[in-house]
N, C-alpha and C positions, 0 to 999 in steps of 0.2 A: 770057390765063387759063391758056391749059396750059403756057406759058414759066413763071408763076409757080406752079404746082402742082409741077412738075418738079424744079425748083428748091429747094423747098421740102422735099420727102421726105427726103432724104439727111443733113438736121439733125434729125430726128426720130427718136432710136432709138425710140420708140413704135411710128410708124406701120410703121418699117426690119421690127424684129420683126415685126409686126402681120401685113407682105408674106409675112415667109420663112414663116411658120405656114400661111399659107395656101397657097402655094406648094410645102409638103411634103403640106398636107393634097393637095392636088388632084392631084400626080404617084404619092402611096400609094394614094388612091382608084381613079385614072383603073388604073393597075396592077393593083390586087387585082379590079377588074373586068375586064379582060384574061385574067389567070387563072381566073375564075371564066366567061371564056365559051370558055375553051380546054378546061373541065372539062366543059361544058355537051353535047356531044353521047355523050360515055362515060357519063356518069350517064345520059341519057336513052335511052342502048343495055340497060343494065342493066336500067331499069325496065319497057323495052318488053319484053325478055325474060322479066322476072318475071310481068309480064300476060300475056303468051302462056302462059306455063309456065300460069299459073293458068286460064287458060282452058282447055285439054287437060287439066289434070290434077281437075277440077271434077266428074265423072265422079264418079274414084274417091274422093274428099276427103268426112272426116266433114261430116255437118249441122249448120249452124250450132246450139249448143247454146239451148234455150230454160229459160229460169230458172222455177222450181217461182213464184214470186212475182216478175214482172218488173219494174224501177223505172226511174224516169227521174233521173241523176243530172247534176246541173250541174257543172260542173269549167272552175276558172276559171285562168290561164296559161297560154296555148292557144301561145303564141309560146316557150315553153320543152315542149323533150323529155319533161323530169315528166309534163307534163300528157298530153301524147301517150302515153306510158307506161301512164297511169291510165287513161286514156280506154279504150285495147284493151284492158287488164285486162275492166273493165268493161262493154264489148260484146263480149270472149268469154264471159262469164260470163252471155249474155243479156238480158244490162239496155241501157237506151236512152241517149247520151252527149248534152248539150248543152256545147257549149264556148263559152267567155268570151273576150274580151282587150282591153285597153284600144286605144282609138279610134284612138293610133299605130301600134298595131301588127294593124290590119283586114288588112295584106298574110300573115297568119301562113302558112305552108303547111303546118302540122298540120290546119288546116279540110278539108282537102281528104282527110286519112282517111276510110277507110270505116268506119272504130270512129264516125265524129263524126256524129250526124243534122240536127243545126242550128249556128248559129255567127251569135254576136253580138259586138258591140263595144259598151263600155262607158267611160263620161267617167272621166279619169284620178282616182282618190280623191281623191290631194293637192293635189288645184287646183278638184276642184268635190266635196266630200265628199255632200252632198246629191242630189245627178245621179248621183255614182255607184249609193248605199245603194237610191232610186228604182228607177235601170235594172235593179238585180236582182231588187227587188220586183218588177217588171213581168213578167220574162223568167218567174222562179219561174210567178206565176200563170198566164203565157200556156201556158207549154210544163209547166204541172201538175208541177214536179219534186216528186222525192220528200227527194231529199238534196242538201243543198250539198257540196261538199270541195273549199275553195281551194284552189290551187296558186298560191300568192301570191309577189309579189316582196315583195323588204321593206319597203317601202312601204306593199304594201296589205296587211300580215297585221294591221294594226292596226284598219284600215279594215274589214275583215270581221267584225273583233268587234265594231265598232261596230252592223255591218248586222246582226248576230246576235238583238238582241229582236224586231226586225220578221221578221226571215225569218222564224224560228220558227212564226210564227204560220201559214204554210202549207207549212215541209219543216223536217225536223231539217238541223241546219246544225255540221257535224264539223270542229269548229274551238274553240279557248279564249276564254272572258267578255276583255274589254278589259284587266282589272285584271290576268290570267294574263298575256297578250300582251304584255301593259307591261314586266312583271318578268321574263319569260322575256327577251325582246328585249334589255333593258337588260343591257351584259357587268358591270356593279358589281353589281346590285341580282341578277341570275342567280348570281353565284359565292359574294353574301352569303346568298342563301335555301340553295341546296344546302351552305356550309359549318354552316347552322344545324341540318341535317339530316343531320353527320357526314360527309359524305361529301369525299373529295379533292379542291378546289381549287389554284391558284397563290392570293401574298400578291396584293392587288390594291387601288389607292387611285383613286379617283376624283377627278379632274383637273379642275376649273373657272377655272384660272388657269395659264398658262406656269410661273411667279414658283415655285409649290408646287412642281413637280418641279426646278426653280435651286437652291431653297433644299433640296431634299432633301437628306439624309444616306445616301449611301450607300457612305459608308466602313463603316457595321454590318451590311450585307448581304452574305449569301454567294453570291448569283445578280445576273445581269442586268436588265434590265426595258427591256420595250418598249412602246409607246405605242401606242392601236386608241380608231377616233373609240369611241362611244358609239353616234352613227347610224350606221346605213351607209354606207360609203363605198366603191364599187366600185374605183378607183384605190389609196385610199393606204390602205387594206388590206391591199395586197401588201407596203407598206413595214415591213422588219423592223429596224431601226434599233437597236439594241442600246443601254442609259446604265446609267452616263454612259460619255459618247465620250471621248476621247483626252484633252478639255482642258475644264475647267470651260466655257471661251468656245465650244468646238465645243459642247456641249449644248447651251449659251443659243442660239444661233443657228439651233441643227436647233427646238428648242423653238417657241421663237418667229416660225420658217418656218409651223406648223400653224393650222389656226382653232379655237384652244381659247378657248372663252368658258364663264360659267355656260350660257350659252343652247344652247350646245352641245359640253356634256362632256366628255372622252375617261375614259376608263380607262389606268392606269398597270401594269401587270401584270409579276411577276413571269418573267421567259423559264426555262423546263426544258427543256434538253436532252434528248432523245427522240426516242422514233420517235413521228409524226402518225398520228391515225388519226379517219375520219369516220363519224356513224351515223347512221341513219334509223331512225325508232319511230312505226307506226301504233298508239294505244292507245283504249281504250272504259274509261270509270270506272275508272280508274288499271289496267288489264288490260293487260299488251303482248303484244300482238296480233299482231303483223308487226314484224321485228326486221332488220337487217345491219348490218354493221361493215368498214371498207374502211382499209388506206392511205391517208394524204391527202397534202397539201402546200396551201401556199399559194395556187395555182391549179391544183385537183384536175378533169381530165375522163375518169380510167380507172379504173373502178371494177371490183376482184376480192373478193369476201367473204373475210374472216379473220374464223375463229372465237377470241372474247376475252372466255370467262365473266367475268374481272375486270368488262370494261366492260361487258357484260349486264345483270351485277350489281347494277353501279350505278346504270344506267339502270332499272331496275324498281323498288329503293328511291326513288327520285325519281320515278317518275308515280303512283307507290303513294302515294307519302305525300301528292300532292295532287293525287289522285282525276284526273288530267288522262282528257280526252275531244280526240282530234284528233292531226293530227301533228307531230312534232317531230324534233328532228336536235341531234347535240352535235360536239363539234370536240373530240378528245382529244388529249394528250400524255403519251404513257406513257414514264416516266424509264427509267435503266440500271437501278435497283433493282425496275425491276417493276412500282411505285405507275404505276397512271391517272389523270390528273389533268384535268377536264374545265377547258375554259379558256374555252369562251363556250356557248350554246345561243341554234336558232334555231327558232319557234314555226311552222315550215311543211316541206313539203316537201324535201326530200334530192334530190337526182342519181343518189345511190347505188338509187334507188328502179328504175332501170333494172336492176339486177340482177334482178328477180323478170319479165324478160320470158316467161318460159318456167312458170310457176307459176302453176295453174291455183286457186290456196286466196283470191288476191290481194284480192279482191271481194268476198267474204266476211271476210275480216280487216276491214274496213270496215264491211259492213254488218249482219253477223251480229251481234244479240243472245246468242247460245247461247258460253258460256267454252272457250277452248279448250285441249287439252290441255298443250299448249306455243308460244311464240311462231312464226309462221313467219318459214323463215328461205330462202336462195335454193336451189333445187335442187343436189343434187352433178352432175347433168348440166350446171349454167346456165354460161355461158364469160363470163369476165370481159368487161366491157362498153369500149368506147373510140367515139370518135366521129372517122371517117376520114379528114376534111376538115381535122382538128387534125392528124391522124398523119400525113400529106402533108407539110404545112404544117412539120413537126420535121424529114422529111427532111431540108430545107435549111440544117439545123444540124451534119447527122451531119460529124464528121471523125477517125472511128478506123473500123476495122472491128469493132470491140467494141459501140461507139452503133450500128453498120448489124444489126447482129445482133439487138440488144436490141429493136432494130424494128422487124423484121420478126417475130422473136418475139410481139410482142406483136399483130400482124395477124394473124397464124397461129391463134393461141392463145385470140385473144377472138372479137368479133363487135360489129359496128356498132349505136350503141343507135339511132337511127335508122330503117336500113333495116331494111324486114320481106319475105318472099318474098311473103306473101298479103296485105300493105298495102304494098308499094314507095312510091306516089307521093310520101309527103312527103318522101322522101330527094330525088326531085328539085325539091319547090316550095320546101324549107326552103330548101335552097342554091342554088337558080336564079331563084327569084319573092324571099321572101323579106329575104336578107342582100342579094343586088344593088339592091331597091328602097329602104331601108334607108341604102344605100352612095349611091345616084342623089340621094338628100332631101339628104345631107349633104353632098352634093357642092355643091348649090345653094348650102349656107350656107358652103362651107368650112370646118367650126367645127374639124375635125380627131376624131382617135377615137384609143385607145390599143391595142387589139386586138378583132379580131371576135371572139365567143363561140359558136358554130355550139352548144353546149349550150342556153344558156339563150337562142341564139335573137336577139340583138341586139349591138350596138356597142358598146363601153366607152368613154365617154366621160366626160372631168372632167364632175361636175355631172350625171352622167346618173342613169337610173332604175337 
């Protein structure tokens, strides 16, 4: 039997691939585990420092502040930074945090904040939509919240609008009706609302067939166009594929590489050349409430506020005109001429939301009924935010002294969104409990992953969440 299994493999390019996949999967993993237990007693020097400091310096340190009307608020993405972000806004501001996260990711190490007073796990939405809508119901009533505020993956921002009429019925729930969710989320049905309301988009054709963009014409076009599923896609979202390519047959082939069906969409969108730039908008009955604007790129994890009345602008015309409640985030492309040109929006949560670590209005932008005079925006004291484990992680690419410059610069200059002096811990369970247990699952399955996201807290993986 193992003469003829043996035997047998080496005719098999299936099974041949099938080996080496897992065989890079298990020496990338067995490795980035290695380094991350070579990292493991520095981190855990820093944060026993930080607890010391914090124990001596306890004396002198303001009282925790207590809120004129203190609430208990649910906050759900407990495995991404956001939420950890929100969380400490919210228990500086004296209110009480329960935190959320689906059922794979119970290892989170944001739980283990002192901002966090309880910590639940929840059935993943898109595979038992009923268990999830339930488990919230439950938690709501057990722990008397007052407020929901997802911090959803894209997955579940739809899933919450759904939980939205039942929640209601025991906490206001800061988030959009399903039918907002729908149309926000969607990148066709987003750039045809906002063009109906004046406002700059790219041309953008909605793709339910390979065959439609073959047969396109784009010898009448003065720009490029590139192609972005519809759902989310954590992988081939980074793909910027420029058409048509080089030869009528290279389009057909990158085309027809992708899984375009009616059943699942793409968007055809016009490419503009420009600077990227990303935002986050906390708003109440079309109010913006809490505002930044950041540089982006395709996989954005350093966020510095730039000021860009343009895209303010337009972000205010668009939650004004439909009255939106909850948060939101847009992906800009401002061209050489100046125009901004919003090119998708997503009906949750920002990264950029780390910017306001040090902004004590934060909680209030949320929760306050009372208008305020201008949107908040990050402090001139705040230092652009990066996440250290990434910044490491680049060294390994520096080869000028121009890139060694650029960052170190940028360590100097910003500040880990992560770690806190007076909450250290999740900086060591995010990266030492955390992404290693995460790393240990997949090692079981071999399945492979394409990069850690120390941000948002998980693995990138084809087909993941």
């Amino acid at each position: 039997m193992a003469q003829s299994i043996s035997l047998s493999l080496p005719q098999s390019p299936t099974s041949s691939t099938g080996i080496k996949v897992k065989l890079v999967a298990l020496f990338k993993t067995l490795g980035t585990l290695t380094l991350l237990l070579i990292a493991l007693p520095f981190n855990a020097l820093i944060v026993l420092i930080s607890l010391l400091w914090g124990i001596v310096s306890s004396p002198f340190t303001k009282k925790a502040v207590v809120a004129a009307h203190p609430q208990t608020i649910l906050v759900s993405g407990a495995k991404m930074t956001k939420a950890l972000q929100l969380a400490r806004s919210f228990h500086a501001a004296g209110h009480r945090v329960i935190l959320i996260e689906g059922n794979k990711y119970w290892l989170s190490g944001h739980r283990f904040s002192k901002a966090v007073s309880r910590f639940y796990t929840v059935p993943a939405p898109q595979e038992d939509p009923e268990g999830y809508i339930q488990a919230l119901v439950e938690i709501v009533k057990r722990e008397k919240v007052d407020v929901y505020v997802p911090v959803c993956s894209p997955v579940a921002s739809y899933y919450d609008s759904l939980a939205k009429p039942l929640l209601s019925e025991y906490c206001e729930v800061f988030h959009f009706d399903p039918d907002i969710t729908k149309m926000l989320d969607d990148k066709f049905a987003f750039t045809d609302r906002a063009r109906s309301l004046g406002l700059s988009v790219p041309k953008s054709f909605k793709i339910t067939d390979p065959q439609q963009v073959i047969n396109f014409d784009f010898s009448q076009e003065t720009r490029k166009y590139i192609l972005k599923s519809i759902d989310y896609d954590s992988v081939r979202r980074l793909n910027l594929t420029k058409l048509p390519c080089d030869t009528p047959e290279e389009t057909a082939a990158f085309v027809n590489s992708l899984p375009i069906s009616a059943e699942k969409p793409w968007i055809m969108q016009e490419f503009i050349p420009g600077k990227e730039l990303c935002t986050h908008s906390t708003v109440r009955n079309g109010e913006l409430r809490l505002h930044c604007c950041s540089n982006s790129s395709a996989f954005q994890i350093n966020y510095e506020n730039v000021e860009n009345p343009q895209i303010r602008e337009w972000v205010q015309h668009f939650v004004k005109s439909l009255a939106l409640t909850g948060q939101v985030s847009f992906d800009f492309i401002q061209a050489e001429d100046g125009t901004a040109y919003a090119i998708e929006c997503n009906p949750r949560t920002h990264s950029a939301i780390t910017m306001f670590y040090n902004h004590p209005g934060v909680a209030d932008a949320y929760l306050g009924k009372t208008p305020l005079a201008a949107p908040l925006e990050p402090l001139a004291s705040s230092k652009p935010t990066y996440f250290l484990y990434h910044e490491i992680w680049r060294l390994t690419g520096i080869r000028s002294w121009k890139q060694l410059q650029t960052s170190v610069n940028t360590l100097v200059r910003g500040t880990d969104a992560i770690y806190s002096l007076d909450d250290p811990i999740p900086f060591l369970t995010l990266h030492h409990w955390q992404i290693p247990l995460l790393l240990l699952k997949n090692l079981q399955q071999l399945k492979g992953w394409v990069k850690i996201d120390f941000n948002i807290g998980k693995l990138v993986e084809l087909g993941g969440d």
